[in-house]
C-alpha angles and dihedrals in degrees: 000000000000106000094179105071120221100197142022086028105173092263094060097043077044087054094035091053091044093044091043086054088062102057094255121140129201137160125246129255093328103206098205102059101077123258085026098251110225083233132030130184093187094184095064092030099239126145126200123202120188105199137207115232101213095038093049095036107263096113096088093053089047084053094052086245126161092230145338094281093058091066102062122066100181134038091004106161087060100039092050095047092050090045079047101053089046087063102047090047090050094056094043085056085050097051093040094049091043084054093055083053099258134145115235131199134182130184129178117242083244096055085054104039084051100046121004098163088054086050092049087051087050091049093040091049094058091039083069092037085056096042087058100046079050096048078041086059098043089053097051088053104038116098105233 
């Protein structure tokens, strides 16, 4: 049994409650947009990722540690490459993401867990960054 929960962590259920009261909508964990975003508003093109500090190498700074391998004290090699590799993933999704034209926001679990409200200003706020660059688009296409 997974004891490490992919989907629906305490911090998103936290953002999606805060968002939802909003009036904000999204869609879940869309598996077609690459890296699979925790949220998606399709429609404005704009991904949300809540990410685990210990899983996407935030945990060390949170500790006051020097660097990531300080933070390990056994099976380090292995640890840092993973949390590594995590990182590295998670820039490529956001390169890739930022190519096809979408907005992209990430936020750390403890952002969230510590402010919520501060985090849903941060994704609102890109959700009407997002809606006038949309209406921006739509302007430029339109035949007036």
């Amino acid at each position: 049994m997974r004891s490490n929960r992919a989907k629906d962590t305490k911090p998103e259920l936290a953002l999606r409650r805060a968002l939802h009261a909003r009036g904000l909508r999204y869609r879940l964990h869309a598996a077609d947009v690459p890296g699979r975003p925790d949220l998606v508003i399709r429609s404005l093109r704009l991904a949300v990722f809540i990410d685990g500090d210990f899983w996407h190498g935030n945990r060390w700074r949170l500790r006051g540690l020097a660097r990531l391998e300080d933070d390990f004290h056994s099976n380090r090699a292995f640890w840092v490459a993973k949390i590594t590799r995590n990182v590295e993933r998670d820039r490529a999704v956001n390169e890739r993401l930022a190519a096809d034209d979408w907005t992209v926001v990430r936020v750390w679990e403890s952002d969230v867990l510590r402010d919520v409200d501060r985090v849903a200003d941060l994704v609102e706020e890109a959700i009407r960054s997002a809606r006038a660059a949309a209406d921006g688009r739509v302007r430029n296409l339109s035949v007036e």
